[in-house]
N, C-alpha and C positions, 0 to 999 in steps of 0.2 A: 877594136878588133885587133886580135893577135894574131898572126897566121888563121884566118877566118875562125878564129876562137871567142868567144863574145871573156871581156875578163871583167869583172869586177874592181873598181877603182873607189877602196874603202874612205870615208872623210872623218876624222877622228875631229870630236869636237869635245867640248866642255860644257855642259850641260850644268845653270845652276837657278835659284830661284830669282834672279837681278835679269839674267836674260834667256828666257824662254823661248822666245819664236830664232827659226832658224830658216832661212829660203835656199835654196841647191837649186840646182838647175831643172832636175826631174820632179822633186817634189818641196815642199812646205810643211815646218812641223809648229804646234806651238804646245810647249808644256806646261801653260799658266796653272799652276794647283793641284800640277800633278807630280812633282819630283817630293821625296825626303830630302834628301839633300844633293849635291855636286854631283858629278859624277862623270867619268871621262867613257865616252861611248864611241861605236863605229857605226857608221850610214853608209850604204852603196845603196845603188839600183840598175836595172838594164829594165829592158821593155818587158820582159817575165815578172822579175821580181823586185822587193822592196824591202832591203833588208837592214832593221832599225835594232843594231845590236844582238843582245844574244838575253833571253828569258830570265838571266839571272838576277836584275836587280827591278822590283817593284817599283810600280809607280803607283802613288796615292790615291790617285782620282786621273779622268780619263782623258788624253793626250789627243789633240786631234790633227788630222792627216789631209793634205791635201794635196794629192799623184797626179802628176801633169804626165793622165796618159791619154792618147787617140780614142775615143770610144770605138769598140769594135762596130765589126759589120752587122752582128751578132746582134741581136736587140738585146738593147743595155738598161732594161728593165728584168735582166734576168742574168746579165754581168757585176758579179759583186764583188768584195772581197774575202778572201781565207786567210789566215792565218795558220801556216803549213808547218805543223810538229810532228815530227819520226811519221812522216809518211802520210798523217791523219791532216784533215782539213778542216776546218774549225770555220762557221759563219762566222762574219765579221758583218760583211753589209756594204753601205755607201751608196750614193747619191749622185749620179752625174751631172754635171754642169759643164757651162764652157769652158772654164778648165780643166777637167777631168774629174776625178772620181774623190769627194768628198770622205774620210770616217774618223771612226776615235778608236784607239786602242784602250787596251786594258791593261798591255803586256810588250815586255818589246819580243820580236822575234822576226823572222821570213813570213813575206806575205805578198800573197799574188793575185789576181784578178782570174778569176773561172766564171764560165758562162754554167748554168743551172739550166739543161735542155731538156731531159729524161723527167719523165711524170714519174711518179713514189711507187711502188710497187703493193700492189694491196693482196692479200691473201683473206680467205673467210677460215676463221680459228674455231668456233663454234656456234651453233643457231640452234634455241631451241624455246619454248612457248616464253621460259623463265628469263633468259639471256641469249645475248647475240655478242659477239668478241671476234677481229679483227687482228693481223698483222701488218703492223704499216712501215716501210721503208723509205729514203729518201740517200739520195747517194752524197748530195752537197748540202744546199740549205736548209735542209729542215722540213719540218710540215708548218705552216701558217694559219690553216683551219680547216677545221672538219665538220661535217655535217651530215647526216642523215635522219632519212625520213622511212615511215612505213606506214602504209598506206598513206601516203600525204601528210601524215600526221608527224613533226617534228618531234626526233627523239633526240634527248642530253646523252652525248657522249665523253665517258673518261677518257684520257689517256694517261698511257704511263710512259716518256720518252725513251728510260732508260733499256727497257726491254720492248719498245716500238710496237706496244698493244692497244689498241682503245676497243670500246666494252659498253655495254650497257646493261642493265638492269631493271626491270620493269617495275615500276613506282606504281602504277595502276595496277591491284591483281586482277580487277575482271578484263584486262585486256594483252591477250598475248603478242609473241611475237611472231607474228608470222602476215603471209602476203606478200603485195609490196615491197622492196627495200631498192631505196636509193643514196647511194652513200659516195658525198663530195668531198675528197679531200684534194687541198689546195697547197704548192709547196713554195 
């Protein structure tokens, strides 16, 4: 802390395929099979973030991360990580244990632990004997699984992630859609 300013205290290292694992104080990296070649990088973190270089140089395969942070108070089955570019938040995931929060990257960049509280947001798009269509939203990780039923009777649902639609289509003509509808999605 700087004048009650939290600063960042970057650790510039050398990154090559002879020595991959690195330990720091707040976290553990190892690169085993993941680098092209050498590379001179920069590592910080504070209790927010965890910031492993800058997106510019590829890695080949996926690097894995071990963040000696406090598990929040927060249930940590719903504390993950992100992966924070221009403002967007990207699942990452991870695992807590008693060290803290296990992952692997893909990519080097800024990355922070968010709790995932808010249920997905579901809109009805359209319903009718032929088709039934949905909009589904998620503000951090994602949807994990969907499901719906009508009249009890389990129906297969599409999604499309990129335009946050799932849909169905009635495979049975002698049975339409209508009744019932119970629709779980899980994020």
């Amino acid at each position: 802390m700087v004048e009650n300013q939290e600063v960042f205290v970057p650790v510039n290292v050398v990154l090559n395929q002879n020595k991959y694992k690195y330990k720091f104080t707040d976290f553990e990296v190892d690169f085993k099979d993941a680098l092209f070649d050498q590379h001179f990088v920069t590592f910080a973190s504070s209790d927010e973030e965890l910031k492993l270089h800058t997106d510019v140089i590829p890695l080949k395969n996926q690097a894995k991360i071990i963040w000696h942070k406090n598990i929040y108070t927060a249930d940590s089955s719903k504390s993950k990580v992100y992966l924070i570019t221009n403002e967007k938040k990207k699942f990452i995931g991870g695992h807590w244990n008693d060290k803290g929060i296990n992952f692997n990257i893909k990519e080097f960049g800024t990355y922070q632990v968010l709790s995932d509280n808010d249920a997905p947001n579901i809109l009805l798009k359209s319903l009718n004997r032929n088709k039934i269509s949905f909009t589904v939203r998620d503000n951090l990780s994602g949807i994990q699984s969907i499901n719906c039923w009508i009249n009890n009777q389990w129906v297969l649902m599409n999604y499309e992630y990129k335009y946050g639609v799932i849909w169905a289509e009635r495979l049975d003509k002698t049975v339409n859609f209508s009744g019932n509808i119970k629709l779980e999605v899980i994020d």
